[in-house]
C-alpha positions in Angstrom: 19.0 -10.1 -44.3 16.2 -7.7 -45.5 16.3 -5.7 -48.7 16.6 -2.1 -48.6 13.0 -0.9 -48.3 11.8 -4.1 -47.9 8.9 -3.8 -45.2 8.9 -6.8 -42.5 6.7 -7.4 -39.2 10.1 -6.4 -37.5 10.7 -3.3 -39.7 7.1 -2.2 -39.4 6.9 -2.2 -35.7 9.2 0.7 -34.0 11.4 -1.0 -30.8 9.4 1.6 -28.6 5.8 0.4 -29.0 7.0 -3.6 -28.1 5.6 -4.4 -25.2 9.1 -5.2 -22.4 10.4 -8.8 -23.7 12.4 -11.0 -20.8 15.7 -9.6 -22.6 14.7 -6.1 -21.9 14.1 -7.0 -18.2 17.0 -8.5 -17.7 18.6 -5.0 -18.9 16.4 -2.8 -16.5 15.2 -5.4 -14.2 16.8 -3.8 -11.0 16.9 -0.2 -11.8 12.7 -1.2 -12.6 12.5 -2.6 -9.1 13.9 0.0 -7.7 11.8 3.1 -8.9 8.7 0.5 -8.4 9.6 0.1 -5.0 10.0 3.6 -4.3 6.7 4.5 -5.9 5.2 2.1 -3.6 7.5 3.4 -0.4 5.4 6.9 -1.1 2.3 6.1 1.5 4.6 4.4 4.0 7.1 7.8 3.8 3.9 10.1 3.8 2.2 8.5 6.5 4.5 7.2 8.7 7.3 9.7 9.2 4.4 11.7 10.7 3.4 9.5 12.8 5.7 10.8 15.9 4.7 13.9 15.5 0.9 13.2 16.0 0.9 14.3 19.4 3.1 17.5 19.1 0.7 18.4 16.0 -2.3 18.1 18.1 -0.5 20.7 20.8 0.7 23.0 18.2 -2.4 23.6 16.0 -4.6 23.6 19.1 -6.4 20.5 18.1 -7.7 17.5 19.7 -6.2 14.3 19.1 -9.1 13.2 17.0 -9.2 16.2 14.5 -5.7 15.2 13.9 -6.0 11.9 13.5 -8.3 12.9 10.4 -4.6 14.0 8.4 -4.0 10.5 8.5 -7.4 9.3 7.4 -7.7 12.4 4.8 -4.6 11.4 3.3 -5.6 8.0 2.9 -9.3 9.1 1.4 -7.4 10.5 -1.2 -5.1 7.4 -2.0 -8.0 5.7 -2.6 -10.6 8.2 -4.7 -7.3 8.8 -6.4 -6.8 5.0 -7.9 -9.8 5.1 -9.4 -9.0 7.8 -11.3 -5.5 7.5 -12.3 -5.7 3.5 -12.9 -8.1 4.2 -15.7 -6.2 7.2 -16.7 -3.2 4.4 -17.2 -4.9 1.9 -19.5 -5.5 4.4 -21.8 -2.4 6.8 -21.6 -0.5 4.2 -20.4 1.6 4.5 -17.7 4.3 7.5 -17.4 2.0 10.4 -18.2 -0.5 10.0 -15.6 2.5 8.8 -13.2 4.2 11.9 -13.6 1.6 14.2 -13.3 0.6 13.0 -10.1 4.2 13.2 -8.5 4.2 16.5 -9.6 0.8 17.6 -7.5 2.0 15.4 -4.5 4.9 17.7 -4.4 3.3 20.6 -4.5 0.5 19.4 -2.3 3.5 17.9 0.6 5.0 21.7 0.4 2.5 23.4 1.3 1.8 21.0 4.3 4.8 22.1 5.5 3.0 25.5 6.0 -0.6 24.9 7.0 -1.4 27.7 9.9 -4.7 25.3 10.9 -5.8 21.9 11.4 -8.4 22.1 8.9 -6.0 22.9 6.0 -3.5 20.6 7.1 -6.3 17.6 6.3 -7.6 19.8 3.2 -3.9 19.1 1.7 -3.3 15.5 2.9 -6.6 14.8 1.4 -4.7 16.4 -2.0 -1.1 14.6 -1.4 -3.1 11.3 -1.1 -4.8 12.1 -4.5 -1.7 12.9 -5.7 0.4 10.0 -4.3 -2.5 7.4 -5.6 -0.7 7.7 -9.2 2.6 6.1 -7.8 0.7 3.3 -5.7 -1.9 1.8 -8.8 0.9 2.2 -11.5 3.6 0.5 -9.8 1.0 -2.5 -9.8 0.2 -2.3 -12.8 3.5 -2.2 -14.1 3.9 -5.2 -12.5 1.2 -6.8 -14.1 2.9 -5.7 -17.1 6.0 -7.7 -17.1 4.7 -10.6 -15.0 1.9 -13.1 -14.5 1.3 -16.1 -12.3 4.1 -16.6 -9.3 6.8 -14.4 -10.7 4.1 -12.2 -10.4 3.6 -13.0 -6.6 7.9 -13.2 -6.3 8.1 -9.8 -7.9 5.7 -7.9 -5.0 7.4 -9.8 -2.5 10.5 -8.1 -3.5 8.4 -4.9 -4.0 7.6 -5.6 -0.4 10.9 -5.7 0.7 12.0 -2.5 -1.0 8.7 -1.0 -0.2 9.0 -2.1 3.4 12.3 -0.6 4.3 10.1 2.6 4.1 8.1 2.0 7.4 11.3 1.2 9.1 13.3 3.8 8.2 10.5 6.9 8.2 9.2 6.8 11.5 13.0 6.8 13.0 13.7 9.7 10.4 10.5 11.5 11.4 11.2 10.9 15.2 15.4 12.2 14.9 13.9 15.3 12.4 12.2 16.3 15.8 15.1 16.4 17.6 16.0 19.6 15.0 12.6 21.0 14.3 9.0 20.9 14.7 6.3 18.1 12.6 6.6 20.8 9.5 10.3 20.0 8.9 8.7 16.3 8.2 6.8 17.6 5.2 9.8 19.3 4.0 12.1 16.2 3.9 8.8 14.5 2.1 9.2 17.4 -0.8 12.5 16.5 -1.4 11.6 13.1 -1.7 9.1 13.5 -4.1 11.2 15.7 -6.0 14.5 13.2 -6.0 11.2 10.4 -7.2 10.4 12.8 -10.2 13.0 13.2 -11.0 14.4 9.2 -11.0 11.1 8.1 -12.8 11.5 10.9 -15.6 15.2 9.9 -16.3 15.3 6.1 -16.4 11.6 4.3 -15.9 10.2 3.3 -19.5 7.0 2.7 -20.9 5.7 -0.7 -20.3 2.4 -0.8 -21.8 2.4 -1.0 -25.6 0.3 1.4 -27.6 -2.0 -1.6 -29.0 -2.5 -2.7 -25.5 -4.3 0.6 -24.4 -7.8 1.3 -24.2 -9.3 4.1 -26.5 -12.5 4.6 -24.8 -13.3 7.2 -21.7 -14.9 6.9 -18.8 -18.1 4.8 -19.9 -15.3 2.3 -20.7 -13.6 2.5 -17.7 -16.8 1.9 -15.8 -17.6 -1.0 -17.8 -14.3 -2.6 -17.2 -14.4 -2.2 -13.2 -18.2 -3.4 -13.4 -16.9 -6.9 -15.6 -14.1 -7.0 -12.6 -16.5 -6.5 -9.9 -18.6 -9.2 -11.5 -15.9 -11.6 -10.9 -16.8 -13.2 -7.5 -13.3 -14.1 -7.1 -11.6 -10.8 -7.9 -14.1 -9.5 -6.1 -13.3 -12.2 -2.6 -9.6 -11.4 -2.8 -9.9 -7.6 -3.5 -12.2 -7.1 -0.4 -10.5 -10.0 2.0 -7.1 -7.8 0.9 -8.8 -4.4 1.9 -9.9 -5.5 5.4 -6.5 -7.1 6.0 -4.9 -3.5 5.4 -7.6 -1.8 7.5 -6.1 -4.2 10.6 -2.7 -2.8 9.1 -4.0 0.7 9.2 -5.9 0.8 12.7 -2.5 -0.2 13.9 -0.7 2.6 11.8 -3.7 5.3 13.0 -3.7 4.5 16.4 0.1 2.9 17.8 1.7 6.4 18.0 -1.2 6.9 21.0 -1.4 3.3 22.4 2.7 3.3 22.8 3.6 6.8 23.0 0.3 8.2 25.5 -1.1 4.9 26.9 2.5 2.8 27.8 4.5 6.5 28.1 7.1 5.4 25.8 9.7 8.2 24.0 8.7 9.3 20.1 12.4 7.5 19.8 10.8 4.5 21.3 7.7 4.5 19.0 10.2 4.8 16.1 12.1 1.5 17.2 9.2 -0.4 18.0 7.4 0.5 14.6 10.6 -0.2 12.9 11.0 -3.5 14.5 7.6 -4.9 13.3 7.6 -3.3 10.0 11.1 -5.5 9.7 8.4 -8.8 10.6 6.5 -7.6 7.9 9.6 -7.6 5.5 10.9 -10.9 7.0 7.7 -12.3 6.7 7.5 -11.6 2.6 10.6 -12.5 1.8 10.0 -15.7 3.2 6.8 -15.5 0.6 8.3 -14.8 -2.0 11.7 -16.5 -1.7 10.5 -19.8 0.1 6.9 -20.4 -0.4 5.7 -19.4 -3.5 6.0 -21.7 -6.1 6.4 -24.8 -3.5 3.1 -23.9 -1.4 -0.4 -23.0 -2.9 -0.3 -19.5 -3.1 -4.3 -20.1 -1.4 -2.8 -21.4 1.7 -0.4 -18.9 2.1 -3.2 -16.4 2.3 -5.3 -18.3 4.5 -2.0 -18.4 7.2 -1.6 -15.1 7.1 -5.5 -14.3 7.7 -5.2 -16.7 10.1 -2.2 -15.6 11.9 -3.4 -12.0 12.0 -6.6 -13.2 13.5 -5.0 -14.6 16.4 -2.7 -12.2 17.3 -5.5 -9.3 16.7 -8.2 -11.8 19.6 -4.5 -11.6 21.9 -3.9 -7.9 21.8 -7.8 -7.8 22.4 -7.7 -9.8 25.4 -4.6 -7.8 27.1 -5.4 -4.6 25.9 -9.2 -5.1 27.9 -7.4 -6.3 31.0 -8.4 -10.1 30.8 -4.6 -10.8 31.8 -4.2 -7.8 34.4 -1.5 -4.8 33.2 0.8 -6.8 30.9 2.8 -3.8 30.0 4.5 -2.0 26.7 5.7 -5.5 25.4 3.0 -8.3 25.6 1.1 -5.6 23.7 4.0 -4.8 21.1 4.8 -8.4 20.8 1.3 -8.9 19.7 1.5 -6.1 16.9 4.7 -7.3 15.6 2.9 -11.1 14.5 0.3 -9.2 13.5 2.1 -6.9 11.3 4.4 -9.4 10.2 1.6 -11.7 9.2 0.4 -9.0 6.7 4.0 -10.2 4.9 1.9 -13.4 3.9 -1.7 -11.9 3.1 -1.1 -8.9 1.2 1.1 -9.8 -1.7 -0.7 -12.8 -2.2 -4.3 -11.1 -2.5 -3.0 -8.4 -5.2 -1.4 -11.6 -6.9 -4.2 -13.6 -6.9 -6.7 -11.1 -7.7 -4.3 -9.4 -10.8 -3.6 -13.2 -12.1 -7.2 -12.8 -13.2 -7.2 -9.7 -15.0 -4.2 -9.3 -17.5 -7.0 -7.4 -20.1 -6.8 -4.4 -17.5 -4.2 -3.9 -15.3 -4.7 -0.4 -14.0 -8.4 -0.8 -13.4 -8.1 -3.5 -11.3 -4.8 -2.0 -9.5 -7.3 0.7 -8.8 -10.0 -1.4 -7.7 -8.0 -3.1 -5.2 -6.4 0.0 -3.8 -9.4 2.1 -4.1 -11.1 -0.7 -1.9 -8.1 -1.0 0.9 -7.5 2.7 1.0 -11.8 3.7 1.9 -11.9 1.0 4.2 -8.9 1.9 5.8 -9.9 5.5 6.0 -13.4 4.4 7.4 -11.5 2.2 10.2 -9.0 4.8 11.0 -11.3 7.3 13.2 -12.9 4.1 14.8 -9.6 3.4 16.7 -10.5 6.3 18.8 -13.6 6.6 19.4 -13.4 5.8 23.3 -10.5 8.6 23.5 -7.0 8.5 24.3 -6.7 6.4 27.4 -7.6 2.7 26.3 -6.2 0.8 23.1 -9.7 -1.6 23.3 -11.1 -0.1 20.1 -7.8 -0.7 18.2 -7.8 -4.1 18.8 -11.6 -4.7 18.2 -11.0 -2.9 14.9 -8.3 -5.1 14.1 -10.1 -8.7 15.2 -13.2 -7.2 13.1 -11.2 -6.8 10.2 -9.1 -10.0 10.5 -12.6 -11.9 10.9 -14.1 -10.3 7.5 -11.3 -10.5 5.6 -11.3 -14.4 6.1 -15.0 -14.9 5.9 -14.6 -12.7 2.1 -12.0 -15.2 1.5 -13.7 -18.3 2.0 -17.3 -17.0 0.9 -16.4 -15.6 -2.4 -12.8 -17.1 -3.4 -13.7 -20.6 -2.3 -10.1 -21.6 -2.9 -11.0 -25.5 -2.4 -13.3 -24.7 -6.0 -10.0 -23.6 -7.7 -7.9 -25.6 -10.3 -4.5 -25.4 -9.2 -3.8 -23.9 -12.8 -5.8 -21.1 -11.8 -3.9 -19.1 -9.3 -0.4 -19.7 -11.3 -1.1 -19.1 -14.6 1.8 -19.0 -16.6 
């Protein structure tokens, strides 16, 4: 036992500035989960408890369906520009400050959505909540990368993924029954509250996980040095991009389905809800049996490379019935098609961030905002293409989506080259 005074390692070093041992996760593990799913349920919860209400918007700010579209892809601009910002931000602040501050923006930014008199400032503050609502997407990452490496790594999104996921279940049903009681601005009240009821839960009870000796001291010359050595790494570099197209087939769906199901096939904003709800449960299904089945049993490489490919087939199917090569098919061909699609992404996405933050535990937050940044403006650029032919054919949806599905597995196997791997090397421990 120490001596009075008597200065040890231990003694030296206060408790707060250790970097999160396995003891203290096994204290905070599931209250941790928790707030880091609901940080990453905040893009789901903006974006998709809106989606109902696309068409009513369009009719009650006197706006065609395109302009309105542009909320969507505004919002999602500023989820991306906003990760390369506040990732930084995080290695050298580390990771409540910059957290916090941005929840409190995306509140204020989702309030006065609620009250935009035009279309044009309705997309001027989405393009501010997704600034805003970047800080909880690249720091629930990189706290992740914090406490894990290797497959508990890939485990832990695929539970983030099943939190995360309940989100685009659960919002477009909430945003179609808040239209039963009041108009699309009632949506952007509910999303105050919850961003206020997030605050407040990540204020109270989510600690620090990035030690003070951990962080970097330097500004942005730094930062931009860091993301150039990450983008110098052909590998990072296959699996961020070959992850980014494989959301923009997630988001052409997201942009365009409320349209293709709701205009197109004539189906209720209740139906919408169910259907999106139903395939967003695929996509939960679909990670779970990641994260709880394959990963550590199966190469995490040829996980990927199922998903890529399953989303690749089902995007060249809704292609083929959605251009008439099978005659009408109908509401559910078409939706059967975007629920393997969308339940596919269960197997590519967590396994791309995985792989790509396996190689970068020296900075977390930059590369969490490299790989979001990268998702997010490709996302936003695939958005408006989904109607560019109108509102009367879903063709351009599913050309987006076969486009994307196509690069994202050519980015895979041209710059990952997973046969090149040691198997060490995507499992670290």
């Amino acid at each position: 036992m120490p001596e009075r005074g008597q200065t040890t390692e231990e003694h030296r070093i206060p408790k707060a500035a250790e970097p999160p041992g396995p003891a203290a996760l096994r204290r905070t593990g599931a209250l941790v989960t928790l707030v880091l799913g609901g940080l990453t349920a905040v893009p789901p919860l903006s974006m998709d408890m809106y989606l109902p209400a696309l068409p009513e918007v369009t009719d009650a700010l006197h706006a065609p369906a395109a302009t309105i579209q542009l909320t969507l892809t505004a919002c999602l601009l500023g989820m991306a520009l906003g990760q390369l910002v506040v990732g930084p931000m995080s290695d050298k602040w580390g990771r409540r400050r910059p957290l916090l501050i941005g929840l409190l923006v995306y509140i204020l930014a989702t309030a006065i959505c609620a009250f935009a008199p035009t279309a044009e400032l309705l997309i001027g503050f989405r393009l501010l909540q997704g600034l805003a609502g970047a800080a909880g997407i690249v720091i629930a990452r990189a706290i992740v990368r914090d406490l894990y490496d290797g497959v508990e790594m890939a485990r832990f999104f695929s539970t983030l993924m099943l939190i995360s996921g309940v989100a685009p279940v659960v919002a477009p049903l909430i945003g179609g029954q808040v239209l039963r009681f009041t108009d699309w601005r009632g949506i952007f009240v509910v999303l105050t509250g919850v961003g206020i009821a997030l605050t407040l839960l990540v204020w109270r009870r989510l600690p620090e996980t990035l030690a003070p000796e951990k962080r970097h001291s330097g500004g942005t010359p730094e930062a931009l040095r860091t993301m150039k050595s990450l983008l110098a790494d052909r590998v990072f570099t296959g699996y961020m991009i070959a992850g980014g197209f494989a959301f923009a087939a997630l988001f052409a769906y997201i942009s365009a389905s409320p349209f293709v199901i709701q205009e197109i096939y004539g189906a209720s904003p209740q139906t919408f809800s169910l259907l999106f709800g139903v395939n967003s449960v695929g996509l939960i299904a679909a990670g779970q049996l990641n994260g709880k089945v394959l990963v550590g049993r199966v190469s995490l490489n040829k996980v990927l490379a199922s998903g890529l490919t399953a989303i690749t087939v089902a995007a060249t199917a809704l292609l083929l019935m959605t251009s008439g090569a099978f005659g009408d098919v109908g509401l559910f061909p078409v939706a059967a098609g975007l629920f393997v699609l969308m339940s596919a992404m269960g197997l590519a996405m967590p396994n791309t961030q995985s792989l790509a933050l396996t190689r970068t535990p020296h900075a977390a937050g930059s590369a969490s905002a490299l790989l979001g940044t990268t998702s997010f403006l490709i996302g936003a650029i695939a958005s408006p293409l989904v109607g560019i032919a109108g509102e009367d054919t879903a063709v351009p949806m599913a050309v987006v989506q076969l486009v994307c599905a196509l690069a994202a597995i050519a980015c895979f196997v041209g710059l990952c080259r997973p046969w090149q791997q040691r198997p060490t090397e995507e499992a670290d421990h």
